[in-house]
N, C-alpha and C positions, 0 to 999 in steps of 0.2 A: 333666906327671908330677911328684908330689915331688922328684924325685931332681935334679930342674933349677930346683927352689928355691934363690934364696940368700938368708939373713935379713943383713940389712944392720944391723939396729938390732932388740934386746928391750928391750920394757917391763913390768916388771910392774907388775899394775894389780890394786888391792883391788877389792871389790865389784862387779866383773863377771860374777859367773856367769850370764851369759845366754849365747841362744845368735847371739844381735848386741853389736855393740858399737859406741855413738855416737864418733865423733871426728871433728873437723875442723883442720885446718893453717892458723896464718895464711898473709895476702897474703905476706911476706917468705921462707916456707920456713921459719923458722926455730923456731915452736912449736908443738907438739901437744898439745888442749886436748881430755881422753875423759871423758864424760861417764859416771857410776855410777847403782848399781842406787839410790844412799839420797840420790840429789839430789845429790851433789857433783861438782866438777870439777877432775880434777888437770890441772895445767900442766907438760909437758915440754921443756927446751930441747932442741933434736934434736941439738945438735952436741956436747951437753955427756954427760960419760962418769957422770953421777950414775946413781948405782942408783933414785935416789925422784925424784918430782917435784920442781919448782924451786917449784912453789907450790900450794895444794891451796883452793878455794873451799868455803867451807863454804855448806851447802844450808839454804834459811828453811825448807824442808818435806822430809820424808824420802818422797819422791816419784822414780822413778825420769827419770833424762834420757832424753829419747826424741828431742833434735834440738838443735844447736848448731849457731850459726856464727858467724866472725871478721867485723868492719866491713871494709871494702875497706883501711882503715888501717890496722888489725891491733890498732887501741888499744880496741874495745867488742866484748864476748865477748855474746853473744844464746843462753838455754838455754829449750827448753820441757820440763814435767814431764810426764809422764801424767796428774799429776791438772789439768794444762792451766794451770799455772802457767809465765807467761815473766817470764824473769829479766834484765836489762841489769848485767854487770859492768865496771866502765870503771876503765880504768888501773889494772889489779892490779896 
């Protein structure tokens, strides 16, 4: 039931108005990488108390993220678009 929710951590996140939302965590726990409606990708430190992201990937296409994921390393970011564009970001 709601009322036995607890939110541990809020993000606010631009260009999500869907009714999903891509994100995946590295291997260490330690960042959360959501993927937007216009191709980009903000980077979250989880521990950290920032209101914005710690880093914001800009998108070669304005193509919505429909799948992301971390290397087992945590150091190469993997995003596919809708229009079936994949993306390798390494060492943001």
């Amino acid at each position: 039931p709601p009322g036995d929710i607890i939110a541990l951590r809020t993000f606010e996140l631009h260009d999500c108005n869907l009714w999903f939302v891509r994100f995946a965590v590295d291997p260490a726990g330690k960042l959360l990488a959501v993927g937007t409606i216009d191709g980009e990708v903000d980077i979250w430190d989880i521990d950290s108390c920032r209101e914005k992201p710690s880093q914001n990937l800009k998108a070669i296409t304005k193509s919505m993220v429909r799948t992301l994921a971390f290397s087992p390393n945590g150091k190469i970011l993997i995003t596919c678009c809708d229009n079936a564009q994949v993306s390798k970001w390494n060492d943001w």
